[in-house]
C-alpha positions in Angstrom: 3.3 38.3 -26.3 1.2 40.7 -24.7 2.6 43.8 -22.9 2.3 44.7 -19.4 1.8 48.5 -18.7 2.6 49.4 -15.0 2.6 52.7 -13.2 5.6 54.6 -11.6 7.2 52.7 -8.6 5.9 55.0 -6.0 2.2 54.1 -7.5 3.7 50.2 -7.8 5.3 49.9 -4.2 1.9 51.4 -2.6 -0.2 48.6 -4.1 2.3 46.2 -3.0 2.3 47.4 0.4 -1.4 47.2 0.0 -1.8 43.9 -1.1 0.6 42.8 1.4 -1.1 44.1 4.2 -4.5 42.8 2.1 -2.3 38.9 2.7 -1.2 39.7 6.4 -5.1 40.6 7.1 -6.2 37.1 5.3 -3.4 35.8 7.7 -4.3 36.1 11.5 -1.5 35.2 14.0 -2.2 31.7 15.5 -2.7 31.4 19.1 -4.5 28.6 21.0 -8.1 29.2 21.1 -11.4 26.6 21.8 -15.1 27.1 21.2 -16.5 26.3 24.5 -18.9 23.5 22.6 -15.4 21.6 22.3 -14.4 22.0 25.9 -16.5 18.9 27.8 -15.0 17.1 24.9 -11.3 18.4 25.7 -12.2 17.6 29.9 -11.9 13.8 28.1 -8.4 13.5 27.2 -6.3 11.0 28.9 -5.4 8.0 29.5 -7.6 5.3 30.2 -7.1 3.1 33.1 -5.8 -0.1 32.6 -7.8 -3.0 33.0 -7.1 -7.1 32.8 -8.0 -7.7 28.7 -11.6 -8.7 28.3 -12.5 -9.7 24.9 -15.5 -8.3 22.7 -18.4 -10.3 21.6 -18.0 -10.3 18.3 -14.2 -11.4 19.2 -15.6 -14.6 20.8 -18.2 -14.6 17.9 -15.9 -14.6 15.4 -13.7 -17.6 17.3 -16.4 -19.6 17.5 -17.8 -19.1 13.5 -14.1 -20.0 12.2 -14.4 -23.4 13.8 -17.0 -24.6 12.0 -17.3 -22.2 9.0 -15.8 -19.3 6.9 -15.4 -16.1 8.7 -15.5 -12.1 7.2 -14.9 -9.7 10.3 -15.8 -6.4 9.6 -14.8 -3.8 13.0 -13.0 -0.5 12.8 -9.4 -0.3 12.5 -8.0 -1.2 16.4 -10.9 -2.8 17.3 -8.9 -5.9 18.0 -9.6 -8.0 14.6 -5.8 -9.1 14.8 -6.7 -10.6 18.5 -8.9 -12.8 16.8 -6.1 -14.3 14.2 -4.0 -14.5 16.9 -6.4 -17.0 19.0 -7.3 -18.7 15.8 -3.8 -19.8 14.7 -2.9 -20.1 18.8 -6.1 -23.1 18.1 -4.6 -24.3 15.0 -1.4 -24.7 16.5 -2.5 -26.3 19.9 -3.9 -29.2 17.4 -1.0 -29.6 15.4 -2.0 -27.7 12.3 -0.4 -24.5 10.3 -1.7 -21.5 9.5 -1.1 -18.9 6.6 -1.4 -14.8 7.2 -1.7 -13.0 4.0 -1.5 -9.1 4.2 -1.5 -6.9 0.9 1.9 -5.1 2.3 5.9 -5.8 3.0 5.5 -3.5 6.1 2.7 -4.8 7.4 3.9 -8.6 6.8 7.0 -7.4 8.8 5.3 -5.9 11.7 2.4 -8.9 12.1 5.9 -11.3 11.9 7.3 -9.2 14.5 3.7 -9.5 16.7 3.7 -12.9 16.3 7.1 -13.8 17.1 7.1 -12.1 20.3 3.9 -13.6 21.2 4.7 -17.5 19.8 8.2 -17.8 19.9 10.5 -16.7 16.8 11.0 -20.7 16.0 6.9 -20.8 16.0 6.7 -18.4 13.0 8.2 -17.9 9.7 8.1 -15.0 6.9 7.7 -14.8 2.9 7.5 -11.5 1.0 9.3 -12.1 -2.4 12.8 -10.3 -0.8 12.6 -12.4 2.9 12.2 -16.2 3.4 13.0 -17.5 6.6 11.4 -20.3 9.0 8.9 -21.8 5.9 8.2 -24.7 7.8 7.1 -22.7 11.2 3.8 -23.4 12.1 2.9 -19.9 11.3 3.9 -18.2 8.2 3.2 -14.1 7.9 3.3 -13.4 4.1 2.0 -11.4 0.9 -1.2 -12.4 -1.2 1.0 -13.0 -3.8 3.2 -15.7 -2.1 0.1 -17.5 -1.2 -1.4 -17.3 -4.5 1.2 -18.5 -6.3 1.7 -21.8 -3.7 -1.8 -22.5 -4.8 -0.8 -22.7 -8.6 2.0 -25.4 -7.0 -0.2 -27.4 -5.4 -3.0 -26.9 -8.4 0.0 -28.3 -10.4 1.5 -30.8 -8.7 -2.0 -32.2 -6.9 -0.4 -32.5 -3.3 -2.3 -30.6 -0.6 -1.7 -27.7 1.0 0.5 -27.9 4.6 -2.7 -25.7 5.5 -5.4 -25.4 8.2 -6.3 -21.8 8.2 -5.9 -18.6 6.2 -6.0 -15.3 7.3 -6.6 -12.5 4.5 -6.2 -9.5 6.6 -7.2 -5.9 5.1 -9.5 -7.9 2.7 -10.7 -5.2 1.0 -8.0 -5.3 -1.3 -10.5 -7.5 -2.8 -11.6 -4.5 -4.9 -8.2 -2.9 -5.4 -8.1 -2.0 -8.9 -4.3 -3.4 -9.5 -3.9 -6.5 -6.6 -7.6 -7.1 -6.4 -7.2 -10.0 -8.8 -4.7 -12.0 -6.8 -7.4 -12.1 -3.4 -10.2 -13.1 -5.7 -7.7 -15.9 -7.1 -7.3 -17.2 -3.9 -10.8 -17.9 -2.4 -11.5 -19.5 -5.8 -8.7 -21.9 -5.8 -8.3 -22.4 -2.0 -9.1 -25.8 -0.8 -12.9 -26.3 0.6 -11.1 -27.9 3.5 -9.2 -24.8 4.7 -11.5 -22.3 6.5 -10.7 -18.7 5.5 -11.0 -15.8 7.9 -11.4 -12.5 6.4 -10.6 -9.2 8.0 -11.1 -5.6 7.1 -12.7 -2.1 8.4 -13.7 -1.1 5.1 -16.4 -3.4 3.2 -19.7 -1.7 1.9 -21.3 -5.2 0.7 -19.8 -8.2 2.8 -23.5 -9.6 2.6 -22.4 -10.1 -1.0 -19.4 -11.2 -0.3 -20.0 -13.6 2.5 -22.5 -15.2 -0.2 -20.2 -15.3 -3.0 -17.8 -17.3 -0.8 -20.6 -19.5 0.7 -22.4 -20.4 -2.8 -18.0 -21.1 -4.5 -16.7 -23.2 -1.8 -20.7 -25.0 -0.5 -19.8 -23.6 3.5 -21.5 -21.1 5.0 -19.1 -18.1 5.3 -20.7 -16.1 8.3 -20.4 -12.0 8.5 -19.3 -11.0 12.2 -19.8 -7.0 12.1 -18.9 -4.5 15.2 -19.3 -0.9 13.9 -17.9 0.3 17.6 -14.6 2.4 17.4 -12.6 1.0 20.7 -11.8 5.2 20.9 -14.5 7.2 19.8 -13.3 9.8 17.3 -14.5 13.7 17.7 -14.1 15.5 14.5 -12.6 19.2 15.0 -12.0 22.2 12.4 -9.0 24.2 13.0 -9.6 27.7 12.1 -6.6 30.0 10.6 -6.8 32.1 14.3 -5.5 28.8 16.4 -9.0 28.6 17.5 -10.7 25.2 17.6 -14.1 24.2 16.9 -16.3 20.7 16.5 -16.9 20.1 12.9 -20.0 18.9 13.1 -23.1 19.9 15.5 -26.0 17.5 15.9 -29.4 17.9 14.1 -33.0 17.0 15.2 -33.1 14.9 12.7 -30.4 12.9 13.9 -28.2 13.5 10.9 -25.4 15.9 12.1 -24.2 19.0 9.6 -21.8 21.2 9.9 -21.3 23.3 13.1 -22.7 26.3 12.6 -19.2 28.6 13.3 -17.7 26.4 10.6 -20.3 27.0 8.2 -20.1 30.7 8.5 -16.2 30.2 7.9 -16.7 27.9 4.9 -19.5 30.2 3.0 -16.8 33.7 3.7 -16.3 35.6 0.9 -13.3 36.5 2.5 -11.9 34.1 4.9 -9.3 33.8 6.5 -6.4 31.5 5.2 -3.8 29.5 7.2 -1.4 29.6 4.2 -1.1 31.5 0.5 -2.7 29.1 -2.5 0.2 26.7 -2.7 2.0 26.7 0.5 1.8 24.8 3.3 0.6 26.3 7.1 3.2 27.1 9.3 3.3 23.5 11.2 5.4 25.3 14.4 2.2 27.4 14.9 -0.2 24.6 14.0 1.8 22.4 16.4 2.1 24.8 19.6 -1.9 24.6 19.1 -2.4 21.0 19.5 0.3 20.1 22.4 -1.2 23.3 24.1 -4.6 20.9 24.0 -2.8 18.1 24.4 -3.8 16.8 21.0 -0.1 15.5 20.2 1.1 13.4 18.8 -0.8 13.5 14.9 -0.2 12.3 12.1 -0.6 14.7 9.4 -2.0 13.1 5.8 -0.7 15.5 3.0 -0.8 15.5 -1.1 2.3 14.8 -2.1 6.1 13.6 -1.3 7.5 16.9 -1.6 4.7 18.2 0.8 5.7 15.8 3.8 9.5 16.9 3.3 8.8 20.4 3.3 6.4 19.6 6.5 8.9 19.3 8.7 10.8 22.3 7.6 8.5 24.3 9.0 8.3 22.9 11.7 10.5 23.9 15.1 12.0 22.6 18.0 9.9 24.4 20.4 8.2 21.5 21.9 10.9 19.6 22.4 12.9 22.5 24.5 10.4 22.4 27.0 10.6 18.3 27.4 14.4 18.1 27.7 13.8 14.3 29.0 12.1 13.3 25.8 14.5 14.8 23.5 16.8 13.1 24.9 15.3 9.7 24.9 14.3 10.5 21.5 18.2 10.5 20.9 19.2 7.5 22.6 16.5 5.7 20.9 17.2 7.2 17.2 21.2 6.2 17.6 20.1 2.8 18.6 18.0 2.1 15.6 20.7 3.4 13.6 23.7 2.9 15.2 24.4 -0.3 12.7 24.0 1.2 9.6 26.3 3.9 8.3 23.2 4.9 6.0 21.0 5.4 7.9 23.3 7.3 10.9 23.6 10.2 8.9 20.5 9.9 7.0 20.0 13.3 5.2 16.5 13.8 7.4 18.4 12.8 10.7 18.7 16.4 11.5 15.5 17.6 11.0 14.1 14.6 13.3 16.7 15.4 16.1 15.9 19.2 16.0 11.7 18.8 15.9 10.4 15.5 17.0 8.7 15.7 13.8 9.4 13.5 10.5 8.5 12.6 6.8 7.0 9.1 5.9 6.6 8.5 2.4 7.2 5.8 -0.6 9.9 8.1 -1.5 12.0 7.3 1.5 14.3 4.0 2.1 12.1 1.1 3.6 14.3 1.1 6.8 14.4 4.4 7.3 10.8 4.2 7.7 10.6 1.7 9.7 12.9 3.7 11.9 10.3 6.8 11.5 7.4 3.9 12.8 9.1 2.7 15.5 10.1 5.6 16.9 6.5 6.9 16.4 4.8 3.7 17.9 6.9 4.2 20.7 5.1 7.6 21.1 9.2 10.2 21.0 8.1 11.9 18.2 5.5 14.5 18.0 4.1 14.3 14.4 4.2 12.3 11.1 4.0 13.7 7.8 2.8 11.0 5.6 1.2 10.5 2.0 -2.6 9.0 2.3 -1.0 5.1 1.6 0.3 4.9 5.1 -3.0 4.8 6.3 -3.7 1.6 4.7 -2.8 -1.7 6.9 0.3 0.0 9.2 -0.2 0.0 12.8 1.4 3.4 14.5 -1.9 5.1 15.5 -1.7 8.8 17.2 -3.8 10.6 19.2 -5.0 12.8 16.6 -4.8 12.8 12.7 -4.8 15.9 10.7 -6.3 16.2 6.9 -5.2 18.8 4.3 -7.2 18.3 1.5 -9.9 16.2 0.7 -8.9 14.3 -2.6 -5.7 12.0 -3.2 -3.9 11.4 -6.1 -4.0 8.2 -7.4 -0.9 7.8 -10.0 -3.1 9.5 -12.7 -5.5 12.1 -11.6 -7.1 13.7 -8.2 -10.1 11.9 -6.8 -11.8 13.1 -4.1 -11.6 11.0 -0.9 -13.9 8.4 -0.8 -15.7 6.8 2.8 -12.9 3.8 2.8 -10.3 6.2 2.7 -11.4 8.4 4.9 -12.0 6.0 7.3 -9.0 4.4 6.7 -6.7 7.6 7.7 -9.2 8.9 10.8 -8.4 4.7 12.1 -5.4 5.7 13.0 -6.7 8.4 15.1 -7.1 6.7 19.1 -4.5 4.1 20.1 -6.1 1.9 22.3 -5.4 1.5 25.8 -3.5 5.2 25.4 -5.9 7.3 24.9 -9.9 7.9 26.2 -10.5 9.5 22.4 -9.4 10.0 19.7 -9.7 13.0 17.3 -10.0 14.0 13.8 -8.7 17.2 12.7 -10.0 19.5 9.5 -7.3 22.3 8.3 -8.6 24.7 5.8 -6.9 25.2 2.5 -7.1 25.4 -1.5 -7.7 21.7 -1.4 -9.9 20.4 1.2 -13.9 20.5 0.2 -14.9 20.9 4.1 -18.6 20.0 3.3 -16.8 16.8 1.8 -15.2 15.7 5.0 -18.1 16.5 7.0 -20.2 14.0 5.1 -17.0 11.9 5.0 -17.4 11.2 8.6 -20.5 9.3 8.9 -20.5 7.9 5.5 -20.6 3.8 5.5 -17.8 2.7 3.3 -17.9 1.7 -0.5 -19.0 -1.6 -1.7 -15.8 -3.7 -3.2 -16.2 -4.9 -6.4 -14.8 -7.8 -8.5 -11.3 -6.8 -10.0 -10.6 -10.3 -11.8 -8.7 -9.6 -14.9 -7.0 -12.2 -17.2 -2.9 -11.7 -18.0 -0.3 -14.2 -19.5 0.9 -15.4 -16.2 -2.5 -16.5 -14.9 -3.6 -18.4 -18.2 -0.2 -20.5 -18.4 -0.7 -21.0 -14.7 -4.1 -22.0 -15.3 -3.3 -24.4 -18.5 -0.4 -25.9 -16.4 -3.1 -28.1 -14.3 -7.0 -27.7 -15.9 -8.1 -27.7 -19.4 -9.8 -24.5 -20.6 -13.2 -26.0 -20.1 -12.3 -26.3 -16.3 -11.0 -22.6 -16.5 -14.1 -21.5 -17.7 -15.7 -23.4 -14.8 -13.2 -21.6 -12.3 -13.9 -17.9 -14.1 -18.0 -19.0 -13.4 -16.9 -18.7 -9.8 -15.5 -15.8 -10.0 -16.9 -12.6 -7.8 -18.0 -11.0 -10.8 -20.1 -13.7 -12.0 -21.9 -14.0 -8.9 -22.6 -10.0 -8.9 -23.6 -10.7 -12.3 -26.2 -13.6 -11.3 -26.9 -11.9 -8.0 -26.9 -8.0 -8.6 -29.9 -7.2 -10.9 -31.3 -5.3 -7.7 -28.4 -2.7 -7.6 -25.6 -0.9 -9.0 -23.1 -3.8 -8.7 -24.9 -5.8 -10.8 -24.9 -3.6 -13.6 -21.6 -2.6 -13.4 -20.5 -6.3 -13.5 -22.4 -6.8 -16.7 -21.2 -3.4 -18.3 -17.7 -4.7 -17.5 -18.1 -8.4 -17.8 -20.9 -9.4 -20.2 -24.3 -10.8 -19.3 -22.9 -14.3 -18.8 -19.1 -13.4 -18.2 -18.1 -13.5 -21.8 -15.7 -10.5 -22.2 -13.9 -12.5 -19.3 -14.0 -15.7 -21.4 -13.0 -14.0 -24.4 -10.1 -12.2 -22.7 -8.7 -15.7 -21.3 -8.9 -17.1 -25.1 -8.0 -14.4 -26.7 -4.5 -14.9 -24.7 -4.7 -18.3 -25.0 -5.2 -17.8 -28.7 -1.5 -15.7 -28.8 0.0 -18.2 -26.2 -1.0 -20.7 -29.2 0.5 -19.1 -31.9 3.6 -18.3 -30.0 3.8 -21.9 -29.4 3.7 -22.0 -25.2 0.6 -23.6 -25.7 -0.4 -26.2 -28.5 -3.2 -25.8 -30.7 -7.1 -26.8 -29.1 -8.0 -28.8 -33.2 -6.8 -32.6 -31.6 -7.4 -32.1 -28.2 -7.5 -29.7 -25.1 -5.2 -26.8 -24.9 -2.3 -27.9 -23.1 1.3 -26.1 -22.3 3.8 -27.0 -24.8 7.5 -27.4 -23.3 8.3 -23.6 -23.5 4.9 -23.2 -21.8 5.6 -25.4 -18.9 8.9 -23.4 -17.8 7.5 -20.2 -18.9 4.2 -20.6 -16.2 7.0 -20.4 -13.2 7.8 -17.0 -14.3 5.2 -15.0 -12.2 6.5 -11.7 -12.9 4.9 -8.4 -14.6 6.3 -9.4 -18.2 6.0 -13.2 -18.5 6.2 -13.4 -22.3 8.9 -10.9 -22.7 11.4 -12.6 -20.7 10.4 -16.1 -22.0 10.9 -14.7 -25.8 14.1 -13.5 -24.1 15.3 -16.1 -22.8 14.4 -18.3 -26.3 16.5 -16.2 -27.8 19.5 -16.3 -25.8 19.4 -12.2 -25.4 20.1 -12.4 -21.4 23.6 -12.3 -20.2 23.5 -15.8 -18.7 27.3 -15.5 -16.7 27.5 -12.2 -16.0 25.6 -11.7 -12.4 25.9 -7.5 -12.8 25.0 -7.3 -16.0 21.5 -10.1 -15.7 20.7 -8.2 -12.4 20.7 -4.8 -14.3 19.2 -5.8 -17.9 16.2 -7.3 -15.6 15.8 -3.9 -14.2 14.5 -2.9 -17.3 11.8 -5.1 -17.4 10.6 -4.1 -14.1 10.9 -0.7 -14.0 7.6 1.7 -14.4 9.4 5.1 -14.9 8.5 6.5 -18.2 12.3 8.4 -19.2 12.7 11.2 -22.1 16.3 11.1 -23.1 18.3 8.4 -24.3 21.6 7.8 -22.8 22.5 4.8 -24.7 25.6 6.6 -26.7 27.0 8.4 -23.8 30.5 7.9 -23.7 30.8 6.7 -20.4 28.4 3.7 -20.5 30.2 0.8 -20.5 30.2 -1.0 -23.4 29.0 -4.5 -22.6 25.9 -2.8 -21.1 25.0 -0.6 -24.2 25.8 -4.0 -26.5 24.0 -6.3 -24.2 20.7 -3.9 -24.1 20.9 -3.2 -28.0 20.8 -6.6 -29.2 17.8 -6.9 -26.3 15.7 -4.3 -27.4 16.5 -5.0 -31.0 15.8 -8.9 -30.9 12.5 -8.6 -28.7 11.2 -5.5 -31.0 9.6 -7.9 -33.5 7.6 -9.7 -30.8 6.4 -6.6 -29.1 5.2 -5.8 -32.3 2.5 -8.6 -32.6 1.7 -8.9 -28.9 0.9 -4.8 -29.9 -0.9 -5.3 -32.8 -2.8 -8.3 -30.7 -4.1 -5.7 -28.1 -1.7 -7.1 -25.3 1.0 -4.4 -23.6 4.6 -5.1 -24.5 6.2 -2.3 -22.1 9.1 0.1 -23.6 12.5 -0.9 -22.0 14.7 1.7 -20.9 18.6 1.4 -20.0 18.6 4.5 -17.3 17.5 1.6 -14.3 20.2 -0.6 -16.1 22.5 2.1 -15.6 22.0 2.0 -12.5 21.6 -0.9 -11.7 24.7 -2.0 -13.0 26.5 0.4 -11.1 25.0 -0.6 -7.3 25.7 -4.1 -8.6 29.9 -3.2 -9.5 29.5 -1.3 -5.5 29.1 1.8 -6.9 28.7 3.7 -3.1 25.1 4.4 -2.3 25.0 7.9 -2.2 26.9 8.7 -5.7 24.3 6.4 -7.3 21.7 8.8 -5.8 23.6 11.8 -6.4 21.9 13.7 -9.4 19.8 10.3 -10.0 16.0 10.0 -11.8 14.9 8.0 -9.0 14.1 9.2 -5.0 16.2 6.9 -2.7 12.9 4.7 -2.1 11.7 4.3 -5.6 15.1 2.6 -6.6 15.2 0.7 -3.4 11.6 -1.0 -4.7 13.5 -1.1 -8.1 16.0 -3.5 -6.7 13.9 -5.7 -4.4 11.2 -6.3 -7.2 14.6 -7.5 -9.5 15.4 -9.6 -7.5 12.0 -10.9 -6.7 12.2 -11.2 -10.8 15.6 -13.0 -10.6 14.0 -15.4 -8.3 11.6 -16.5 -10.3 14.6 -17.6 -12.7 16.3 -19.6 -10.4 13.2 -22.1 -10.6 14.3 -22.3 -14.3 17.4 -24.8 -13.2 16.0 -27.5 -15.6 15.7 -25.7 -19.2 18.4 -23.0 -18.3 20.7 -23.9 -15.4 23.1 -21.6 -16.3 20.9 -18.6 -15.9 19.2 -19.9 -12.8 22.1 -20.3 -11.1 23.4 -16.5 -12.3 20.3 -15.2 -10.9 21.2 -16.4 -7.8 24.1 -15.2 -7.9 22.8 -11.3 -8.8 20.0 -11.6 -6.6 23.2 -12.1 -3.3 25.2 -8.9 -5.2 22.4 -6.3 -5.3 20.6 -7.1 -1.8 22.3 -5.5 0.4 22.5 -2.6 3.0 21.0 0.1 2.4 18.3 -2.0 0.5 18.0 -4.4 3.0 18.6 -4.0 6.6 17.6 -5.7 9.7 14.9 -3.5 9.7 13.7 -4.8 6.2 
């Protein structure tokens, strides 16, 4: 190791005092300041008047395309695009027909459910989301993608028609999600011709491409209704480290603004000024006092990371909430009501920090009902900021005033990307609520992170074009073989999205990225669905193609309805008798391994303490499925590693292990586990359909799916 050589202390403690004062210099003291270019903008705020509802145009355009066609609306977010698929199932209903909302989220499902019950009637509409089923016969039903895509394999399957006259795929840019993008495109290809689809998003690059995919699949015209007007206009500001605010961007002769010219000066400084050191957050209290003293509040404030929107608050006061004794204390009333059922939730280890600043944390990280406390209360305009992670942005409807940006990438489970025009846009939507506020604004903070010239192009930047995401895995080819020979699949993969860019895109990027990905004529895809047909063959789900057709052996046929992450592995499971099939505790907590995505470095598995049924139960599991993981391996298909620490703990919450000891010292954050437990028993649900080949099992699984849903996993709120 090298040596350090330092001088005497004296020598030492002057250059600290130096570089300190170097820091405190770098670090003005932040008062409320405004460049006079933002103050005609500022002469704005308020609240508009209200006014009897009059819709849009292209809200009575869109009405009138859905009746005799398919329908993408493309508007900013608050435009009104859910007005339109409320009218459009109101129609459906009024003629005795049902409709089907799909949204890519739990909490958005939840909060269109709670939208349309209030405005239909609660016996009107009904909910499915893997962990909720309630009402499925209700005229309307608010559920996931993956709910409706897997009703299509049933009726694929079974030949009956769909109880359908409408679908709504809201945020339906999740076409070109990299992970869920495969279940939309599996839906417009198997939908029914007869069941018009309405599309909605505020992020599509390409619906021209799009809209003609969908017209040239299902032989309707699918028409593209487009309104690029933000209902509140959104005014881009830079917050400078003094307090003092200024427009981001300035206008250009050329039509093409750039940034203003006080902001370029700060961002080309060799020496600027800096709200925080490298690494720490800004003093939010400061930052705050800034914005209510503009009457900017409230903001929701995008940061990096979990730990970053915890912290947030910390540093934030209760300064603003001295002065508005009123408010604080309907923030109270309001807080105890929402939790005044649930012991959990009442003394909620970020209770305090809510209470004391009007300020909390929003992140995956947290309980889902303790967010959905955080929402409601900020809907309901009591609290003065949200600290969120960028995925709140996406499809959750609590808008604010003003929304503040830290940096200007986002991690994406892997790496840091910078942001890209959908995201962007997706966070500044939330900026404006409508009928609230007269505009809306976007605010810029300086830091280590955030690429300034980025944002600025950011602003005006039309979004990305979505691409195909199909992708071929075991539960879609046995679904697939269960009702069409693998000459009709082939037929259904030429419909695909990504054969049509292929055909279609020789003019531009798409096109080429198609083939690179696809093949010239879609034959990686074809050779990807045979190449798992190939191993489903000799595993023996599905018999061999030399006397006729592919076609699902017996195994096969019960092994389709398992439309989980690790179809194969819990089928070769289940073969082999190495599930606990009576034992609801130990099934529920052996099926946490399968789903679980945390990667773990130690092995507990000869800890004294574990209980010994659980260690045996899991050995003989990982031990009898190790040869089959082997060859799907050495076939190029993933066989994930199972681990017993979500076992553990599983097994635990399931024996009524208290809440907070489970959490106590535990791997996972309180909302990681949570999703743990709801996508088991969304896996244990899939079991129970397994009544005929294994009744034993199936009805176990119901049984471990009643132990291990429960409060504070599930709430009212849930």
């Amino acid at each position: 190791m090298k040596k350090r050589y330092y001088g005497s202390g004296r020598r030492n403690a002057k250059g600290n005092n130096t570089q300190r004062k170097r820091r405190s210099d770098r670090r003005p003291e932040i008062t409320p300041g405004v460049d006079k270019g933002l103050k005609k903008t500022f002469s704005q705020i308020g609240v508009p008047e209200k006014r009897p509802f009059k819709p849009d145009p292209f809200q009575i355009r869109a009405l009138e395309a859905i009746k005799e066609s398919d329908c993408l609306v493309t508007a900013p977010t608050g435009a009104g695009k859910t007005w339109i698929a409320e009218q459009a199932a109101k129609t459906i209903m009024e003629n005795g027909g049902k409709t089907w909302y799909a949204t890519p989220l739990k909490a958005l499902t939840n909060s269109i459910h709670g939208a349309f019950s209030k405005i239909f009637g609660k016996d009107k509409v009904g909910i499915l989301t893997g962990d909720i089923k309630e009402n499925t016969d209700a005229d309307i039903i608010i559920g996931t993608t993956e709910i409706l895509r897997n009703q299509l394999y049933d009726a694929m399957y079974t030949g009956e028609n769909m109880a359908c006259d409408l679908i709504i795929l809201d945020e339906a840019h999740y076409l070109g999600d990299a992970e869920r993008g495969v279940v939309w495109e599996e839906i417009m290809i198997y939908l029914p011709v007869r069941i018009p689809l309405l599309l909605l998003s505020a992020t599509i690059g390409n619906p021209d491409q799009i809209a003609g995919w969908l017209t040239e699949i299902r032989g309707k015209t699918c028409e593209i209704v487009e309104n690029t007007n933000r209902p509140v206009p959104l005014h881009p500001v830079f917050f400078h480290p003094s307090g003092t605010l200024f427009p981001l961007l300035q206008p250009t002769e050329h039509g093409r603004p750039r940034l203003h010219k006080k902001v370029y000066k700060f961002v080309n400084s060799k020496r600027r000024p800096m709200l925080a050191p490298p690494g720490k957050l800004p003093r939010f209290a400061d930052v705050l006092k800034v914005m209510a003293h503009f009457d900017l509040l409230p903001a929701i404030f995008f940061l990096k990371s979990r730990a970053e929107c915890d912290q947030a608050v910390r540093l934030c006061n209760g300064s603003l909430l001295k002065k508005d004794p009123a408010r604080k204390q309907a923030l109270l009333d309001r807080l105890d009501e929402l939790t005044r059922e649930n012991p959990h939730l009442a003394g909620h280890p970020q209770r305090q920090y809510l209470e004391e600043t009007g300020t909390a944390g929003h992140h995956s990280g947290h309980l889902p009902a303790w967010k959905v406390v955080v929402e409601t209360l900020m809907a309901e305009g009591l609290l003065d900021a949200m600290f969120a992670t960028s995925t709140v942005a996406a499809g959750v409807n609590f808008p604010a005033r003003s929304v503040v940006i830290l940096n200007s990438d986002r991690f994406n489970g892997r790496d840091f990307l910078s942001l890209t025009p959908s995201e962007f846009q997706q966070m500044a939507g939330r900026a404006g609520r409508r009928g609230m506020d007269n505009i809306g604004f976007g605010m810029v903070l300086p830091g280590k992170f955030m690429d300034i010239s980025l944002i600025a192009k950011l602003v005006n930047a039309p979004p990305l074009n979505v691409d195909s995401q199909i992708k071929i895995d075991f539960s879609m080819v046995l679904n697939l073989l269960l009702s069409h020979t693998p000459e009709q699949i082939r037929t259904l993969l030429e419909k695909s999205f990504a054969s049509y860019l292929i055909a279609s895109g020789h003019k531009g990027k798409s096109g080429k990225k198609a083939r690179k990905k696809y093949g010239f004529d879609i034959e990686h895809l074809w050779l990807d669905f045979t190449d798992h047909m190939n191993f489903l063959i000799q595993e023996a789900f599905v018999t061999p193609e030399d006397a006729k057709p592919a076609a699902l052996t017996e195994d096969g046929i019960w092994a389709s309805k398992l439309r989980i992450d690790s179809p194969l592995l819990v089928a070769e499971a289940l073969r082999q008798n190495l599930l606990p099939d009576r034992d609801p505790a130990l099934l529920a907590a052996i099926m946490g391994s399968f789903v679980n995505e945390k990667e773990f470095k130690d092995d507990p598995l000869y800890q004294a303490a574990l209980p010994k049924r659980l260690k045996d139960t899991f050995l003989d599991l990982r031990m009898g499925l190790k040869p089959f993981a082997i060859v799907m391996l050495k076939n190029g298909f993933p066989a994930p590693n199972l681990y017993i620490q979500p076992a553990i703990l599983l097994n635990a919450w399931a024996h009524d292990t208290p809440w907070d000891e489970l959490m106590r010292g535990s791997d996972y954050a309180e909302g990681d586990f949570a999703r743990l437990i709801l996508r088991t028993a969304e896996n244990l649900r899939q079991m129970t359909k397994l009544g005929d080949h294994f009744p034993v099992i199936a009805k176990t699984a119901r049984e471990a799916i009643d132990i291990i849903l429960r409060e504070p996993v599930v709430t009212q709120y849930n």
